[in-house]
py3Dmol code that shows the C-alpha trace and the ligand (Angstrom):
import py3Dmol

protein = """\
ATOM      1  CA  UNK A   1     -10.992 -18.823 -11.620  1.00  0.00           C
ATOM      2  CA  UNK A   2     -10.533 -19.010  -7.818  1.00  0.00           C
ATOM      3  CA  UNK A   3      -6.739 -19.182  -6.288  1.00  0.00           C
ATOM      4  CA  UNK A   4      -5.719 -20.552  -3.018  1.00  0.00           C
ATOM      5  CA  UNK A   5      -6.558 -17.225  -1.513  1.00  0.00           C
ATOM      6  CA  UNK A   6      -8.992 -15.613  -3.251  1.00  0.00           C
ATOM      7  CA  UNK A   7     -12.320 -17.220  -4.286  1.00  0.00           C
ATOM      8  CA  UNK A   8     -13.443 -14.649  -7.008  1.00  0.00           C
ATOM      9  CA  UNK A   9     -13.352 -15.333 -11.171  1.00  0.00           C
ATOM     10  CA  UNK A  10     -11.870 -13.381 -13.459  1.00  0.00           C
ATOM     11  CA  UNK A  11     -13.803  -9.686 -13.896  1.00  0.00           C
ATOM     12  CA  UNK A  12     -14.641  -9.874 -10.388  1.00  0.00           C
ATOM     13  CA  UNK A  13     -11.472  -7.130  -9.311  1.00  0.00           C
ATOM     14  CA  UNK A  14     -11.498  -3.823 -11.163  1.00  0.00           C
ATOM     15  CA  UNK A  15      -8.032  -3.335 -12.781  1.00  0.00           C
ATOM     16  CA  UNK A  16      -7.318  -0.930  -9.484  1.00  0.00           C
ATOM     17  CA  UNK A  17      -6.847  -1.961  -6.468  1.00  0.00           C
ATOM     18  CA  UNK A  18      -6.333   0.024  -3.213  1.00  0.00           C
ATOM     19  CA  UNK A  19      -4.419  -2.071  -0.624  1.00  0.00           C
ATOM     20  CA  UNK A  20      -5.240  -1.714   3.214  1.00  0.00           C
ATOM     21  CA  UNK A  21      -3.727  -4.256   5.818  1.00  0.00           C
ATOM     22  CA  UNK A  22      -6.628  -4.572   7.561  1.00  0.00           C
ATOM     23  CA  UNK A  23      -9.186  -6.539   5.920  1.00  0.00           C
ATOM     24  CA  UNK A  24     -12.214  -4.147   7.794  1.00  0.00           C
ATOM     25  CA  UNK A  25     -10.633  -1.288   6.280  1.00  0.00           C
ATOM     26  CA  UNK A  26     -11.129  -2.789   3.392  1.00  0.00           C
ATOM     27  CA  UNK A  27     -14.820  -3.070   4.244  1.00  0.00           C
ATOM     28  CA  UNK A  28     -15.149   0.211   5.851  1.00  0.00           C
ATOM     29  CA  UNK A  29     -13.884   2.015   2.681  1.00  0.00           C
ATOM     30  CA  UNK A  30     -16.033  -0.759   0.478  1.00  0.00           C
ATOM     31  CA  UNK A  31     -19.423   0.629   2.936  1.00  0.00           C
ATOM     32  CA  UNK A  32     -18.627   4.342   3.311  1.00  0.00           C
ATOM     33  CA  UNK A  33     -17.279   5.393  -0.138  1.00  0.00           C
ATOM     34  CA  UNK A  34     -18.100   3.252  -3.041  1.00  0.00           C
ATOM     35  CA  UNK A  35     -21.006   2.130  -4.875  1.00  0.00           C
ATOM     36  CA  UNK A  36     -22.760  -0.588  -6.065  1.00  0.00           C
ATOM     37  CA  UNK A  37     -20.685  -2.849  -3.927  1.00  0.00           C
ATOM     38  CA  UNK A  38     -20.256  -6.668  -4.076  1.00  0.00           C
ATOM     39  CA  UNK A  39     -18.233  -8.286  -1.625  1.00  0.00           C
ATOM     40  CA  UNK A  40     -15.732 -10.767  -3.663  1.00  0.00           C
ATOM     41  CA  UNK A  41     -13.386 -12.535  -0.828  1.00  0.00           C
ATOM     42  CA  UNK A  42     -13.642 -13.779   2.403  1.00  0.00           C
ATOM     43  CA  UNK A  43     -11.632 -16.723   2.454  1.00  0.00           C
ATOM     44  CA  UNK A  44      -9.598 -16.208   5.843  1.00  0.00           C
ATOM     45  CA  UNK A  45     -11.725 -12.974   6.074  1.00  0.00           C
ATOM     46  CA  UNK A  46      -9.451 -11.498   4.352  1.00  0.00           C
ATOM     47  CA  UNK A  47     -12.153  -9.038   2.655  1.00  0.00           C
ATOM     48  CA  UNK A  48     -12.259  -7.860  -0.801  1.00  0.00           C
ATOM     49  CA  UNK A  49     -14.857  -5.578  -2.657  1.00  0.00           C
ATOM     50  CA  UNK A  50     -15.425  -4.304  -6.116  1.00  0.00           C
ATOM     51  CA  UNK A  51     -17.634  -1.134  -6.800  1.00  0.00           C
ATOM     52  CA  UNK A  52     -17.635   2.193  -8.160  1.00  0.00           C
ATOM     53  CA  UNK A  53     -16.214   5.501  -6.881  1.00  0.00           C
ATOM     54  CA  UNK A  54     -17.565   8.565  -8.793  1.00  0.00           C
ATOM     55  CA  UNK A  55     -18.473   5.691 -11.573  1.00  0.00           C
ATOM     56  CA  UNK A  56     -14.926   4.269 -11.831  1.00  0.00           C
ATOM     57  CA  UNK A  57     -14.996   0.579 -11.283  1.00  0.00           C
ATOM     58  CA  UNK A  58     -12.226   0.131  -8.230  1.00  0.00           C
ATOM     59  CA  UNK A  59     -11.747  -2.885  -5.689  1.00  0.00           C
ATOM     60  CA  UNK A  60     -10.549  -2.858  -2.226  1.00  0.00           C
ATOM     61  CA  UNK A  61      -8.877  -6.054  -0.901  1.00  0.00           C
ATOM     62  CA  UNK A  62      -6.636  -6.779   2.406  1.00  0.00           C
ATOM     63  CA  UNK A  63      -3.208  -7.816   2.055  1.00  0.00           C
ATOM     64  CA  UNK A  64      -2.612  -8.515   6.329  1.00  0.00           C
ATOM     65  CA  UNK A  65       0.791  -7.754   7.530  1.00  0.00           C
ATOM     66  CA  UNK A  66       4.015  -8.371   5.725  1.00  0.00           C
ATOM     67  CA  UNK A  67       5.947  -9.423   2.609  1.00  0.00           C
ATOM     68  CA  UNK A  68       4.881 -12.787   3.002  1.00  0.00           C
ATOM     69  CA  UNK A  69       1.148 -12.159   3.085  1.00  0.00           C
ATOM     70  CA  UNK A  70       0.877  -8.711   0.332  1.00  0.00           C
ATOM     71  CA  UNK A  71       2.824 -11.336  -1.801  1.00  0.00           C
ATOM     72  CA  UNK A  72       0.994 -13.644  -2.012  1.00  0.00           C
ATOM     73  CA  UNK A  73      -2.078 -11.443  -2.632  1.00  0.00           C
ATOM     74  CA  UNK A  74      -1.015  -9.168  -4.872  1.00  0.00           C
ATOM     75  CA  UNK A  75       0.801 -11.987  -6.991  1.00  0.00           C
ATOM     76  CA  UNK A  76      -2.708 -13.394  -7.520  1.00  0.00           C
ATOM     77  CA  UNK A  77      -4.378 -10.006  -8.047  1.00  0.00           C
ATOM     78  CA  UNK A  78      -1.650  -9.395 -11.185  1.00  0.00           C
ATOM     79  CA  UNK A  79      -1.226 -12.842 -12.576  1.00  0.00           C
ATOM     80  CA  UNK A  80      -5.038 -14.520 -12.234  1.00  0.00           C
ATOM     81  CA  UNK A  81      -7.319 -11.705 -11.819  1.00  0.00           C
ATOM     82  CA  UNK A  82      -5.766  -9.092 -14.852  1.00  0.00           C
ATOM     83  CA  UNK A  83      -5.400  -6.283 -11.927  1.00  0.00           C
ATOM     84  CA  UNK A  84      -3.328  -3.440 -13.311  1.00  0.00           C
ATOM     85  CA  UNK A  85      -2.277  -1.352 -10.643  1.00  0.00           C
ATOM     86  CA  UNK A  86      -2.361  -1.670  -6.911  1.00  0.00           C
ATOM     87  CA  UNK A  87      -2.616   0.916  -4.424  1.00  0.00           C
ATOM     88  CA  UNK A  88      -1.838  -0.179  -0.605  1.00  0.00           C
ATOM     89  CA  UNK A  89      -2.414   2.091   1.781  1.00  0.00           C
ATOM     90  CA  UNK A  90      -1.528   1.509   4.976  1.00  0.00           C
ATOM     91  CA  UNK A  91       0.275   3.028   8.172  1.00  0.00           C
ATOM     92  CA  UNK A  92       4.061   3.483   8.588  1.00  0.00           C
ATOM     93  CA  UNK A  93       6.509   4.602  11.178  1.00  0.00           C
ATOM     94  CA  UNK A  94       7.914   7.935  10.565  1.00  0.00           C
ATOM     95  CA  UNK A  95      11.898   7.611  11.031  1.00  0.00           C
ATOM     96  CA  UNK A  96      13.303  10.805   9.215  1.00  0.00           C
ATOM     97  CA  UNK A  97      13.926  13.839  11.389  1.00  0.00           C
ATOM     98  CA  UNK A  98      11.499  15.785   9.280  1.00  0.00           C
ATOM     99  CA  UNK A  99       8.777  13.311   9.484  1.00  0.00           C
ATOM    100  CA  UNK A 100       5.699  13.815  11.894  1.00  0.00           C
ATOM    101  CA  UNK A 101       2.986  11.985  13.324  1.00  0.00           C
ATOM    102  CA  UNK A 102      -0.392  12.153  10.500  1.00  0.00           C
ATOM    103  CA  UNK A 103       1.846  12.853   7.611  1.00  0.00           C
ATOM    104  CA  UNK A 104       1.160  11.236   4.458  1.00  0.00           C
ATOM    105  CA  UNK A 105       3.884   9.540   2.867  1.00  0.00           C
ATOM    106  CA  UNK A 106       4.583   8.682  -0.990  1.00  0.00           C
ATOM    107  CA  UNK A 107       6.479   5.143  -1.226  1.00  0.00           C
ATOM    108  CA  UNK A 108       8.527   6.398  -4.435  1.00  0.00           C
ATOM    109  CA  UNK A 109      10.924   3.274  -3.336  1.00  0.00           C
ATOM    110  CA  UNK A 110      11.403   0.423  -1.239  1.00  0.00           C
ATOM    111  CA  UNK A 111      14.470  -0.980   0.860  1.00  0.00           C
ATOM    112  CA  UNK A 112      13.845  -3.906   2.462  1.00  0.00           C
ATOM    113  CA  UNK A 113      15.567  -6.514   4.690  1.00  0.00           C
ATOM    114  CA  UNK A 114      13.749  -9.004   3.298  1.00  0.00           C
ATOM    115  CA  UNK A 115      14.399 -12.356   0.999  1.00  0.00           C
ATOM    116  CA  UNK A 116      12.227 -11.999  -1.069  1.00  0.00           C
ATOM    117  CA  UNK A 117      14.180 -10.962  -4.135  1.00  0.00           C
ATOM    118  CA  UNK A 118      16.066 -13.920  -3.626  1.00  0.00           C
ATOM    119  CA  UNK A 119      13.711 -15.845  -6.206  1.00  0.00           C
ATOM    120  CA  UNK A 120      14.785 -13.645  -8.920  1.00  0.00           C
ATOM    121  CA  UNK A 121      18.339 -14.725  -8.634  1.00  0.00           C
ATOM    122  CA  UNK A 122      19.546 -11.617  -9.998  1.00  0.00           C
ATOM    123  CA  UNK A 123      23.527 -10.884  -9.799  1.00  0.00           C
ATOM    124  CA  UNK A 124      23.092  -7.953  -7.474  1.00  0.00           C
ATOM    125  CA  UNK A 125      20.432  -5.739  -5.345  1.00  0.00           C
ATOM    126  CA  UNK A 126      17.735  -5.089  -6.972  1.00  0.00           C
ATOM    127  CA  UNK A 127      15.473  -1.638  -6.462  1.00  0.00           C
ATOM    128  CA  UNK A 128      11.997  -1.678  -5.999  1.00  0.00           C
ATOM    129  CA  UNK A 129      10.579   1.268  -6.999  1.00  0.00           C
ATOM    130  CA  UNK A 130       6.542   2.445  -7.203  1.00  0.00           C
ATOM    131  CA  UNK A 131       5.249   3.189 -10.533  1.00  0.00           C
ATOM    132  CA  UNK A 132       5.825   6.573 -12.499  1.00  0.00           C
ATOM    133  CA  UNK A 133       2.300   6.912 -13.189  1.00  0.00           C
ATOM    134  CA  UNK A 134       0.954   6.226  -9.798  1.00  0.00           C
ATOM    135  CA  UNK A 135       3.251   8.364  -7.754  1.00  0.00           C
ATOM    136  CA  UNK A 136       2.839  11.124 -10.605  1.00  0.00           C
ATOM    137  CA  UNK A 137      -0.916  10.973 -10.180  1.00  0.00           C
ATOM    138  CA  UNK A 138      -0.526  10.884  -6.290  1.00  0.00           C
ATOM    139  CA  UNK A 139       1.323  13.587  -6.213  1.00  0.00           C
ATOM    140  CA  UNK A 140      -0.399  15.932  -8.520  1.00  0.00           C
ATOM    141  CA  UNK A 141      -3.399  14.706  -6.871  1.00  0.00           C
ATOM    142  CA  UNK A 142      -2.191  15.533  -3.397  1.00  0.00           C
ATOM    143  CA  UNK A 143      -1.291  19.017  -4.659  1.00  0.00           C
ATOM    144  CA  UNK A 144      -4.978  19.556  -5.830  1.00  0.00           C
ATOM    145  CA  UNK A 145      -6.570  18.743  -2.745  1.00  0.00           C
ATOM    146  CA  UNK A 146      -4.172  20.957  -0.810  1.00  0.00           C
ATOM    147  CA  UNK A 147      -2.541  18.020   1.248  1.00  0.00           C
ATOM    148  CA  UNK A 148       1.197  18.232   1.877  1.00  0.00           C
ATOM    149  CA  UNK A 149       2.256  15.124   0.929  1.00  0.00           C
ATOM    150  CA  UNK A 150       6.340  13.663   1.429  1.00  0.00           C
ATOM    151  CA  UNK A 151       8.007  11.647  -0.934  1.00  0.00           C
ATOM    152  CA  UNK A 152      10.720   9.113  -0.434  1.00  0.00           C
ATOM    153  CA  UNK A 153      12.334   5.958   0.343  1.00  0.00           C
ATOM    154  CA  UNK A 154      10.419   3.230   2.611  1.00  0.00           C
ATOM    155  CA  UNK A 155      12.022   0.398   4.766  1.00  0.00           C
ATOM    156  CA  UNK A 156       9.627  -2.544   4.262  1.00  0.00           C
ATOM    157  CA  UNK A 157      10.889  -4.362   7.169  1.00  0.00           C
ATOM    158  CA  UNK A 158      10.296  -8.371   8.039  1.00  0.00           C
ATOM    159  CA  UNK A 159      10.364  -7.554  11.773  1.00  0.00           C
ATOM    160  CA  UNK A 160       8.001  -5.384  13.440  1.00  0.00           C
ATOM    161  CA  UNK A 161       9.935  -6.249  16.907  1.00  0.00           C
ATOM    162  CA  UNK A 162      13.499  -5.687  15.900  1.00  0.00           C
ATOM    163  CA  UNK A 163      16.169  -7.205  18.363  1.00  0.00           C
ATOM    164  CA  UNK A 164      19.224  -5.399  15.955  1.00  0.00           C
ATOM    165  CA  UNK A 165      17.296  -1.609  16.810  1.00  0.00           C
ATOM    166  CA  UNK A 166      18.689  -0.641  13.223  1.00  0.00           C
ATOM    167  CA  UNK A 167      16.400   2.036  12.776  1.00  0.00           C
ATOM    168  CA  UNK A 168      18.797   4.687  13.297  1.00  0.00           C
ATOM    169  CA  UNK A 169      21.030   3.395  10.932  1.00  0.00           C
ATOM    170  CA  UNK A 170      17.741   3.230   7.347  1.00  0.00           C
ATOM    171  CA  UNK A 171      17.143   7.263   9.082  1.00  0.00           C
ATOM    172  CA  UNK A 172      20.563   8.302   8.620  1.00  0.00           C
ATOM    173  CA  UNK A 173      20.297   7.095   4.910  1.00  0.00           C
ATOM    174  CA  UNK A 174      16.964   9.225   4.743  1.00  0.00           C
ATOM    175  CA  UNK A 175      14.466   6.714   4.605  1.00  0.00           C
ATOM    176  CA  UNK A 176      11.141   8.453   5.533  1.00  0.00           C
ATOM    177  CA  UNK A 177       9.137   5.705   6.903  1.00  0.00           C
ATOM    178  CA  UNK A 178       9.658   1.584   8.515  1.00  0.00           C
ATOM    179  CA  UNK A 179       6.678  -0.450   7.273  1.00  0.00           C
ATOM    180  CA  UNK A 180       6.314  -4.068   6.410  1.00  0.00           C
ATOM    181  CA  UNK A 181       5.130  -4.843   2.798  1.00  0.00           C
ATOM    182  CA  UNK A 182       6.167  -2.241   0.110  1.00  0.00           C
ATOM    183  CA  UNK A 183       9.123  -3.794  -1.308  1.00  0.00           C
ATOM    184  CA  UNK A 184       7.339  -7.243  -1.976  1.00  0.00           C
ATOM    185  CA  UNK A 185       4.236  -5.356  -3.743  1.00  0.00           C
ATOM    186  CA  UNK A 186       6.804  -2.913  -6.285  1.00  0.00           C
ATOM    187  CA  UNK A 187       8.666  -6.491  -7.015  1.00  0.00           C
ATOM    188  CA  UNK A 188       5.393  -8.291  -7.789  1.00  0.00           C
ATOM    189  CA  UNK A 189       4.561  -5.276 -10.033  1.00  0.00           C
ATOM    190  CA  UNK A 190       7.748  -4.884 -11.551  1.00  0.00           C
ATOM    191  CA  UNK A 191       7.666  -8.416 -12.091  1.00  0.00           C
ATOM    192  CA  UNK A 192       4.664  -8.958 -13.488  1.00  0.00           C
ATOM    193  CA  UNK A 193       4.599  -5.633 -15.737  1.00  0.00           C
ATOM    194  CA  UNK A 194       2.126  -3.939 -13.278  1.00  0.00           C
ATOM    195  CA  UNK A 195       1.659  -1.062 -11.660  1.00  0.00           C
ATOM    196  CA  UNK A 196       2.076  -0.616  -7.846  1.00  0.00           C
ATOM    197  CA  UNK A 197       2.095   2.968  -5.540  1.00  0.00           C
ATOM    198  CA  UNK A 198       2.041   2.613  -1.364  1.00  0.00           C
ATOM    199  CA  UNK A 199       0.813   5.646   0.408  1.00  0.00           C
ATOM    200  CA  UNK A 200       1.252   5.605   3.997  1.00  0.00           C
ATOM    201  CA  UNK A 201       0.083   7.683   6.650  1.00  0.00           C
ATOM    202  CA  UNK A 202       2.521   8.155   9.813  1.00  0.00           C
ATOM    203  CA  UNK A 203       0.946   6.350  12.745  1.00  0.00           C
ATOM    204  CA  UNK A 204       3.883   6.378  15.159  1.00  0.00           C
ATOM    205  CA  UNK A 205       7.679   7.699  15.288  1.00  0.00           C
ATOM    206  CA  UNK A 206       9.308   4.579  16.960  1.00  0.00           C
ATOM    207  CA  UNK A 207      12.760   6.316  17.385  1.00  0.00           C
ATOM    208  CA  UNK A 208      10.877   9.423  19.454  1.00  0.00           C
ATOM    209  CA  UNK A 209       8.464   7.081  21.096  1.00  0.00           C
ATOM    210  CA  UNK A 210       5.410   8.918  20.031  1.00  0.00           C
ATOM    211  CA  UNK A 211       2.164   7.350  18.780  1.00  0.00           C
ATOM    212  CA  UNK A 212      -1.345   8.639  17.520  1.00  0.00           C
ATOM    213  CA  UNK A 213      -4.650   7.643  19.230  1.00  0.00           C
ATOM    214  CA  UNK A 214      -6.864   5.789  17.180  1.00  0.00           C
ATOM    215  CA  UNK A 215      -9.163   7.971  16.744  1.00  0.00           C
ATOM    216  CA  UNK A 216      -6.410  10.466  15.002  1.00  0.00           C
ATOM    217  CA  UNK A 217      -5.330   7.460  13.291  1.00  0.00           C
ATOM    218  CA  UNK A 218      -8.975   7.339  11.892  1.00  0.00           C
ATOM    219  CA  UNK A 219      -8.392  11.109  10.514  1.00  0.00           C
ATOM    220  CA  UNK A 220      -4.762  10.615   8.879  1.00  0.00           C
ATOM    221  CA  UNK A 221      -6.547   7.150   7.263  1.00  0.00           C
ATOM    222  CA  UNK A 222      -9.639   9.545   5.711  1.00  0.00           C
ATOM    223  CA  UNK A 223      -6.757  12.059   4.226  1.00  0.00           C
ATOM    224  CA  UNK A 224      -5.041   8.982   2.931  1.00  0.00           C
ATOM    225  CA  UNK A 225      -8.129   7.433   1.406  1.00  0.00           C
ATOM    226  CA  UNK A 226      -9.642  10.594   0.072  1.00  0.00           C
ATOM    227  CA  UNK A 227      -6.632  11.356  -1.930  1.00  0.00           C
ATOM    228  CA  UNK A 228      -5.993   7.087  -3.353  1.00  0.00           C
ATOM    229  CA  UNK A 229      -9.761   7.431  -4.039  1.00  0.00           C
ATOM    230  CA  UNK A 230      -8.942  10.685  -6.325  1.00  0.00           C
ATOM    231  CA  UNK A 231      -5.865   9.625  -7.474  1.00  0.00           C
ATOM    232  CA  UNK A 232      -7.813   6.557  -9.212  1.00  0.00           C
ATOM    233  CA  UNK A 233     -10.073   9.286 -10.687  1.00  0.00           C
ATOM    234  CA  UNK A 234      -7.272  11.135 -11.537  1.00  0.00           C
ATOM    235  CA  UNK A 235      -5.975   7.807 -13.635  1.00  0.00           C
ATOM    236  CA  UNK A 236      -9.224   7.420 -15.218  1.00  0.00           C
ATOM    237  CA  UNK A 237      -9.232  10.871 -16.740  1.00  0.00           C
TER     238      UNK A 237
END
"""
ligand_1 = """\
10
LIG
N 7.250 -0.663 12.317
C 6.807 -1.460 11.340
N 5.689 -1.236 10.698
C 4.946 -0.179 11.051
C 5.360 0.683 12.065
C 6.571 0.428 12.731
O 6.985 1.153 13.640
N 4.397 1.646 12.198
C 3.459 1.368 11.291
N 3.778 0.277 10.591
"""
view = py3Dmol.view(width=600, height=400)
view.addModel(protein, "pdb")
view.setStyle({"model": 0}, {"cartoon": {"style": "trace"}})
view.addModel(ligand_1, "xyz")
view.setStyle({"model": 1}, {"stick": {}})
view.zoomTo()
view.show()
C-alpha cells in the first residue's frame, strides 16, 4: 500500500528503522553495511532500503531536514507500513559547555519551538521524550563498544538561521544539542504507540563558532552508525 511519499507495500520496511537526513546516507549505510539489500523508495529521492545486518531484517530511509519533512515520514512509516521503532541519526549542534565537536549524543528528550503539538490540542506542553527501550539499549550498547556517549535534552529547532540568536538562552537550561527534527519523530511515536530514539553526532558548536571537516564528519557518522547498527542487534537479542 503506497502513501503520498513512499511507494513501498506493506512488509517492504523492517519493523526498525534508522533515520538519516540525508537520503545518500541512507544509501551509503544500505551499500556498505547491510545485506541482501532492496532499495524500497525513491519518490523525491528520498531513498529507503530494507536488508539485513548480522541477519536482523533493518531498513534505512531519509527523513530530509525538519519537523515538517521527519513527520511526515515517520507518520507513514508507523501508521501504513507497521514500523515499530525508528532510529534517526543525524548531526546536531553541540550547545552545552561540556559538549565537543564528534561527540555522540543520546536524544533522551526533545524541546522544540515548533507547532507541531498544536494538533493534539492538549491543555498544556507536552514532553517528547525517546523511548525507554531504545535509549536503554543505546546506552548499554555504547558502553559495550567503549564509546562515551552523552545523554540529554535536544532543541529540535524550526529555524536553522535564527534571527532571535536564542541559543544561549536552551544552553543555560542544559540542553546538549540544537537540531531540527527530534521532537516531531518522539510525538509521532508517542502518538502512534511506537518507539522512537535520535542519536546525534556533534558536527558544529554554533555558539563557539567551531565546525568539523567533512571528512571528520564522515568518522563521528561511522561511530554513530556502528553503535544504531548494534543497538538494533542489541534489541533483537
Ligand atoms: N542548527 C540546527 N541544526 C543543526 C545544527 C545547528 O547548528 N548543527 C547540526 N544540525
Amino acid at each position: 500500500m503506497a502513501t503520498p511519499h513512499l511507494q513501498g507495500q506493506k512488509g517492504d520496511y523492517a519493523e526498525i528503522v534508522l533515520m538519516p537526513g540525508d537520503p545518500l546516507r541512507a544509501e551509503f549505510i544500505a551499500q556498505n553495511y547491510l545485506e541482501n539489500v532492496r532499495c524500497v523508495n525513491t519518490i523525491r529521492n528520498m531513498l529507503g532500503f530494507t536488508g539485513t545486518y548480522q541477519g536482523i531484517p533493518v531498513s534505512v530511509q531519509g527523513s530530509g531536514m525538519g519537523q515538517p519533512s521527519i513527520g511526515i515520514y515517520s507518520y507513514e512509516l508507523y501508521h501504513f507500513f507497521d514500523v515499530k521503532s525508528i532510529i534517526r541519526i543525524g548531526t546536531a549542534g553541540g550547545i552545552a559547555p561540556e559538549v565537543k565537536l564528534r561527540d555522540v549524543i543520546l536524544g533522551q528528550a526533545a524541546c522544540t519551538n515548533s507547532n507541531f503539538a498544536m494538533q493534539y490540542q492538549l491543555p498544556g506542553t507536552y514532553a517528547p521524550i525517546a523511548s525507554f527501550r531504545l535509549l536503554r539499549a543505546a546506552a548499554e550498547t555504547a558502553e559495550a563498544l567503549n564509546l562515551s556517549v552523552r545523554t540529554g535534552n535536544l532543541f529540535s529547532s524550526d529555524t536553522f538561521y535564527d534571527d532571535a540568536e536564542s541559543l544561549e538562552k536552551w544552553s543555560k537550561m542544559h540542553v546538549l544539542g540544537i537540531e531540527m527534527e527530534s521532537a516531531a519523530l518522539y510525538m509521532n511515536a508517542a502518538r502512534a504507540g511506537a518507539e522512537a530514539l535520535c542519536i546525534c553526532t556533534v558536527s558544529d558548536c554554533p555558539l563557539r563558532r567551531e565546525s568539523t571537516s567533512a571528512e571528520e564528519r564522515q568518522t563521528g557518522f561511522r561511530d554513530m552508525m556502528h553503535l544504531a547498527l548494534e543497538t538494533v542487534k542489541k534489541l533483537s537479542e
